[in-house]
C-alpha positions as CSV (number, residue, x, y, z in Angstrom):
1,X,25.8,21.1,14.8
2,X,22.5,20.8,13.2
3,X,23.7,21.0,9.6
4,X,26.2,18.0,10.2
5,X,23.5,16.1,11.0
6,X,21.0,16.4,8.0
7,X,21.1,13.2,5.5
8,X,22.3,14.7,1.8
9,X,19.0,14.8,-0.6
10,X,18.6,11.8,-2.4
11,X,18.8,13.1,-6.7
12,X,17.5,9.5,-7.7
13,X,13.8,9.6,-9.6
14,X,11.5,7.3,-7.8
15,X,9.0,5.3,-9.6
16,X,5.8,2.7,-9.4
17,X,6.1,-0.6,-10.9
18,X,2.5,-1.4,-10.9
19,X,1.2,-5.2,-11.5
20,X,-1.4,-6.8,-13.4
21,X,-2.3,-8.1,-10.0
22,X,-2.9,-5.0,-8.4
23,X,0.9,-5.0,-6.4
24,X,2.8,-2.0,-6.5
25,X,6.7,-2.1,-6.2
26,X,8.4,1.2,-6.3
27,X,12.2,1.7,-7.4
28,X,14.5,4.7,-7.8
29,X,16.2,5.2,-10.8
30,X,19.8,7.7,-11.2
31,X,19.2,10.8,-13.5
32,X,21.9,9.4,-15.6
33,X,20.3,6.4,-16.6
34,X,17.1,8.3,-17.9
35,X,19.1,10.4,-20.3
36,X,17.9,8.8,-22.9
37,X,14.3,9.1,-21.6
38,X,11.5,7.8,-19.1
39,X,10.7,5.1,-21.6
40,X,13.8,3.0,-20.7
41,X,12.1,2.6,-16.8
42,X,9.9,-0.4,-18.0
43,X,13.1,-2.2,-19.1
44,X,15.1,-1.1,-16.0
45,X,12.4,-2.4,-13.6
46,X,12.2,-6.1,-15.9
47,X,15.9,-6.0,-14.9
48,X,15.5,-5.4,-11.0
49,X,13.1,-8.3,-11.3
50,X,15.6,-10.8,-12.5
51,X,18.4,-9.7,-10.2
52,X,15.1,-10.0,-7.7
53,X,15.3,-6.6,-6.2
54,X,11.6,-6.1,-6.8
55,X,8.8,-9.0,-7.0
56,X,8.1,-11.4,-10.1
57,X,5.3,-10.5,-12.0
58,X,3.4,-9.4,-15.2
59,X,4.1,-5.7,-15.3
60,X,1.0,-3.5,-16.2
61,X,3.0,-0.3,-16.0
62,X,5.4,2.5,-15.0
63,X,4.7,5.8,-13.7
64,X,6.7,8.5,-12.3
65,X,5.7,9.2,-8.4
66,X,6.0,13.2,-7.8
């Protein structure tokens, strides 16, 4: 059937990592690691970049995409 077929909704939070460059990365982020706020996204990005799951880079900023 139809229903059996539809992918489950993903809960993450997406974001964009944007560079002083002018790049954009974007990363999702688990509700559980934002309870303690939106501010801690800069700090999870920094860590995605070391583990190299998004691009090197001087990050400008953070912002939640809607």
């Amino acid at each position: 059937m139809a229903w059996e077929q539809r992918r489950k909704r993903d809960h993450n939070i997406m974001f964009a990592v944007n560079y002083e460059d002018g790049r954009t990365a974007y990363i999702t982020v688990a509700p559980k690691h934002l309870e303690g706020g939106e501010h801690l996204v800069p700090g999870i990005a920094r860590e995605r970049q070391e583990k190299g799951e998004i691009p090197d880079g001087l990050i400008k900023g953070v912002k939640r995409v809607k």
